[in-house]
C-alpha positions as CSV (number, residue, x, y, z in Angstrom):
1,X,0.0,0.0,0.0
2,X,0.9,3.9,-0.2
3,X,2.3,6.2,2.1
4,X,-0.4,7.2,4.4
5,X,-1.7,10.5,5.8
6,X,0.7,12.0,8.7
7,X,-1.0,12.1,12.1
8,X,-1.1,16.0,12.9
9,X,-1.9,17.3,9.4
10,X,-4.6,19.8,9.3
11,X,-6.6,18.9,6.6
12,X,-8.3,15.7,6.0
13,X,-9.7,15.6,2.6
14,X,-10.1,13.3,-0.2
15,X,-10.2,14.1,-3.8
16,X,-12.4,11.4,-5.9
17,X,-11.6,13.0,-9.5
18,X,-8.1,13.2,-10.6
19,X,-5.5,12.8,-13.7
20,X,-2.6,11.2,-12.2
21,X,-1.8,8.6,-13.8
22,X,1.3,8.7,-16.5
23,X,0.4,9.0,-19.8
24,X,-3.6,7.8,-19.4
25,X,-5.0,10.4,-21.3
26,X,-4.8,13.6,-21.2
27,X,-3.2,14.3,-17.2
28,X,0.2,13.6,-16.1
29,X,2.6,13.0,-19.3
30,X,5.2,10.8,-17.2
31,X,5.8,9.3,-14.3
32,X,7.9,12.0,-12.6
33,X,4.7,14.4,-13.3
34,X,2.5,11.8,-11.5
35,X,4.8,11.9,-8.5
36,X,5.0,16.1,-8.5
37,X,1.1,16.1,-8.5
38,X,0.8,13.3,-5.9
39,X,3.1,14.8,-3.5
40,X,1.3,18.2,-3.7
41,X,-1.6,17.3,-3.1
42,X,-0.4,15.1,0.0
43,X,0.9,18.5,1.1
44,X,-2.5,20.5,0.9
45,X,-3.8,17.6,3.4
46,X,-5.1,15.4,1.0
47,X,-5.4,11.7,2.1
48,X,-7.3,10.0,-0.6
49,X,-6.3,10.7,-4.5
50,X,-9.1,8.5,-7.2
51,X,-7.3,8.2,-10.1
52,X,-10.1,8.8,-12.6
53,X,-8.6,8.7,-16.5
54,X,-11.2,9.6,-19.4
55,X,-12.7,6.7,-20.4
56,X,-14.7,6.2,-23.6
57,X,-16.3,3.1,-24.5
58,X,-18.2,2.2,-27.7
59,X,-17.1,-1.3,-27.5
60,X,-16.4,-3.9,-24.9
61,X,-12.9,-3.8,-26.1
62,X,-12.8,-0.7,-24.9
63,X,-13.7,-1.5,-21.6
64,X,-11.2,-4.1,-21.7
65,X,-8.4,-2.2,-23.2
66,X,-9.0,1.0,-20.6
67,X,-8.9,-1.8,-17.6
68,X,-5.6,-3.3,-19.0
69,X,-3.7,-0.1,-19.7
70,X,-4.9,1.9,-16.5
71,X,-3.6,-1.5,-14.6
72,X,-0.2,-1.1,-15.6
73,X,-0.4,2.6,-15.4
74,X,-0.9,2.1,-11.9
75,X,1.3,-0.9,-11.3
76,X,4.1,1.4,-12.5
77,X,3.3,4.8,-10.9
78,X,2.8,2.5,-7.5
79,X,6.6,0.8,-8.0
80,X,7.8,4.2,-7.7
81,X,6.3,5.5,-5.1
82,X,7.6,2.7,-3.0
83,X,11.2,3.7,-3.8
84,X,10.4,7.0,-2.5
85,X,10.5,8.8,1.0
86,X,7.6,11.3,0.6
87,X,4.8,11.2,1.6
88,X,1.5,10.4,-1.3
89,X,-2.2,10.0,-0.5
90,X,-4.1,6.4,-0.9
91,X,-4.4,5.6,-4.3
92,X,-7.5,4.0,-5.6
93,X,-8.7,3.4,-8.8
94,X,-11.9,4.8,-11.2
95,X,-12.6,6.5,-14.4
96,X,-14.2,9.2,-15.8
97,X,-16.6,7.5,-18.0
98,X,-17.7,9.8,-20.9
99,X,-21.2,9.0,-21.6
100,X,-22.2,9.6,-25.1
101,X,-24.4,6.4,-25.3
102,X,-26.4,3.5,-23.8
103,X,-23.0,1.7,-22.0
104,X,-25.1,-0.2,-19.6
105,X,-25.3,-3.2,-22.5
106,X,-21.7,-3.8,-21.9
107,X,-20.1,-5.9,-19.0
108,X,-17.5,-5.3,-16.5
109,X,-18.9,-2.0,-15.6
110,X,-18.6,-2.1,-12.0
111,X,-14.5,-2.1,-12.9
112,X,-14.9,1.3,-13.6
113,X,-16.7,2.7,-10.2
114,X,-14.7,3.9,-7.6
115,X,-12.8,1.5,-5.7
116,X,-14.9,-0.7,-4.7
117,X,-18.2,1.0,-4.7
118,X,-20.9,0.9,-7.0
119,X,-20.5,5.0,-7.9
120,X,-19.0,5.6,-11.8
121,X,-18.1,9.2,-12.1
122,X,-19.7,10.5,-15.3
123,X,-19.1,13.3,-18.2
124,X,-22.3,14.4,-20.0
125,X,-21.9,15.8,-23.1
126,X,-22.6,19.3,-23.4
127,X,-25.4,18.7,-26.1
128,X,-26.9,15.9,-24.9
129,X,-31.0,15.1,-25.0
130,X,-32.4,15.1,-21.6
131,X,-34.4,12.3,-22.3
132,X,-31.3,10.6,-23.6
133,X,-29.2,11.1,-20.5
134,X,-32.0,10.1,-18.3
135,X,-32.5,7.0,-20.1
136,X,-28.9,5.9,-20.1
137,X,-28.6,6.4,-16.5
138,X,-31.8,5.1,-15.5
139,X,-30.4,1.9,-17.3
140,X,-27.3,2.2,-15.6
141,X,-29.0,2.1,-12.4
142,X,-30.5,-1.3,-13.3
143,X,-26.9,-2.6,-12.9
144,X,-26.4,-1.7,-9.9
145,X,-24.3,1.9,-10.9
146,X,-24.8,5.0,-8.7
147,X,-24.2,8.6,-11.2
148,X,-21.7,10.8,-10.0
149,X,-22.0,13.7,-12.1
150,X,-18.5,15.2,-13.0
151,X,-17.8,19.1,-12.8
152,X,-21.2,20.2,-12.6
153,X,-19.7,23.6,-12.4
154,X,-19.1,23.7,-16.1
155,X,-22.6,23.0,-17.5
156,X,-24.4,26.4,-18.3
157,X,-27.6,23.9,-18.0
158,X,-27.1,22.2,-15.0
159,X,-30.6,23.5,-13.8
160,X,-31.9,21.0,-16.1
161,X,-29.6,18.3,-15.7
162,X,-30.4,18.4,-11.9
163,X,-34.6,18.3,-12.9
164,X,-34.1,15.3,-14.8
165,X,-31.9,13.1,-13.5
166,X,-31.8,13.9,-9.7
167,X,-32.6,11.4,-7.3
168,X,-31.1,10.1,-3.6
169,X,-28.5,8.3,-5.5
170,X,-27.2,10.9,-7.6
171,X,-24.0,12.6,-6.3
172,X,-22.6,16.0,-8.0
173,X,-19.3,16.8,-8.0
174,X,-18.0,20.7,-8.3
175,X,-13.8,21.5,-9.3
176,X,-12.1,22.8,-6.9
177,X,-11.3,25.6,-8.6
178,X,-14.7,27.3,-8.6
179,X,-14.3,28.6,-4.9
180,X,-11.3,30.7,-6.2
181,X,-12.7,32.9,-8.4
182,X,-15.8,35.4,-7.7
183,X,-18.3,33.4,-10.7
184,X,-17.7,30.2,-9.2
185,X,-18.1,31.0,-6.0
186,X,-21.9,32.8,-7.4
187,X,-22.5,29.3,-9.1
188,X,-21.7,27.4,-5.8
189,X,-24.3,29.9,-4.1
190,X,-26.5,29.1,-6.3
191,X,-26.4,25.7,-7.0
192,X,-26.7,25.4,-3.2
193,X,-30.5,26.8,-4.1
194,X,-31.4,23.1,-5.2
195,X,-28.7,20.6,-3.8
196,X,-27.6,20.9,0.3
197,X,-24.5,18.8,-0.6
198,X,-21.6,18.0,-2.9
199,X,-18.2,16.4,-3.2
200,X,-15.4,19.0,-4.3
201,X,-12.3,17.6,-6.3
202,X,-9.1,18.9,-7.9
203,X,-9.7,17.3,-11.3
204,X,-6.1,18.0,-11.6
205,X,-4.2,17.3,-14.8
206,X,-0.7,18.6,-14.3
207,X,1.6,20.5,-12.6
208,X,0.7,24.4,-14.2
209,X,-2.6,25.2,-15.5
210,X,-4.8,22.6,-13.8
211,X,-2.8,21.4,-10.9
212,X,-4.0,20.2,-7.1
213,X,-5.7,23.4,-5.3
214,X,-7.7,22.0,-2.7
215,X,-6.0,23.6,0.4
216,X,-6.6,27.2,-0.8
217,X,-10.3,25.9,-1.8
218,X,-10.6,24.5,1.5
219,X,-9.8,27.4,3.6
220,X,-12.3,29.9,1.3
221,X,-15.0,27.3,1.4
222,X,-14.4,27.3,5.2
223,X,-14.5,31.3,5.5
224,X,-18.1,31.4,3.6
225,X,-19.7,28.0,4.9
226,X,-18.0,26.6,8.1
227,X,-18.3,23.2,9.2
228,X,-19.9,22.7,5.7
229,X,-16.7,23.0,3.9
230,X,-15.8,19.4,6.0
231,X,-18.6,17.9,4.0
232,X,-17.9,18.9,0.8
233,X,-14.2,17.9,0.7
234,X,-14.6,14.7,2.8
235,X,-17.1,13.7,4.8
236,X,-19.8,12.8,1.6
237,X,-16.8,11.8,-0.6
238,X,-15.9,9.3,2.3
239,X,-19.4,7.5,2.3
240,X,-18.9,6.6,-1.3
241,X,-15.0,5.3,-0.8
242,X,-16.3,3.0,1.7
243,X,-20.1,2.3,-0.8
């Protein structure tokens, strides 16, 4: 297993959509990048890292393929981290599961949830049919797989989203990013209109543009909602790690 937590850090967090993994897809290009990202986010106080790579499947060779590749992605990242004497978060494994059509006809699905769960973190396309997506994840929900929406932050109809496809399963998930700027932080506000809860994560991808920036979300989160901000960047992301 991977370096754990330090007793005495501050923050406790966990952070269920990430791009760590070397050359996956479109996140860290190496493994020295994986390791950079890993340890910062350790730093910021983050315990738990999923590594979530894009994942499209039209195909159940796709499903196999993505299974077989992230396996050595992770078998290799995980050899070094044992060589090395920082500290990293718990790794686990997921995907980000793009869903452009019906995928619930294929098997091995439940290889894609987090961990060991039953909750597969989801893309919608920006132009999807509402009656489409509802469909799809209604059928998905037949197999046993709980939606967790991905970055509902970036979709300018996420009103809608929410009216057709919310239920007590369904889990959103908001980048960490939107706390630091003054529109995010007006679309958590609102958002927090319809839904009480939601699971903040980096989404990070690399070391510059889209790196780990959950501390500095934490500590603004904590200025505007208190105790909240506990929920949002751990407790409700810790009921799926162990679902």
């Amino acid at each position: 297993m991977m370096s754990q937590q330090k007793e005495g850090t501050k923050w406790k967090m966990l952070d269920i959509h990430t791009h760590c993994l070397p050359t996956m897809d479109d996140g860290a290009k190496n493994t020295e990048e994986s390791k950079r990202m890993l340890r910062d986010s350790f730093s910021q106080g983050v315990e738990i890292c999923v590594a979530t790579p894009h994942c499209i499947i039209h195909s159940q060779v796709d499903i196999i393929g993505f299974i077989d590749k992230r396996s050595i992605k992770y078998r290799e990242l995980d050899e070094e981290l044992r060589k090395d004497k920082f500290g990293y978060p718990k790794l686990k494994l997921g995907a980000e599961v793009y869903l452009d059509n019906d995928i619930s006809k294929y098997d091995n699905l439940k290889n894609l949830c987090i961990g060991d769960s039953s909750y597969m973190l989801l893309e919608i396309p920006h132009h999807i049919k509402m009656t489409l997506l509802s469909e799809w994840i209604y059928n998905l929900s037949l197999k046993g797989i709980k939606p967790i929406i991905a970055h509902i932050d970036r979709y300018n109809n996420w009103k809608e989203i929410i009216s057709e496809i919310d239920n007590e399963k369904t889990v959103y998930q908001v980048n960490a990013s939107r706390f630091l700027s003054f529109y995010g932080r007006i679309f958590i506000s609102n958002f927090l209109k319809y839904k009480d809860c939601f699971i903040v994560s980096s989404d990070m991808h690399n070391m510059s543009s889209r790196r780990c920036n959950m501390r500095k979300a934490y500590e603004k989160a904590f200025k505007i909602y208190g105790n909240s901000a506990d929920n949002m960047f751990g407790n409700e992301a810790k009921k799926i790690i162990k679902g």
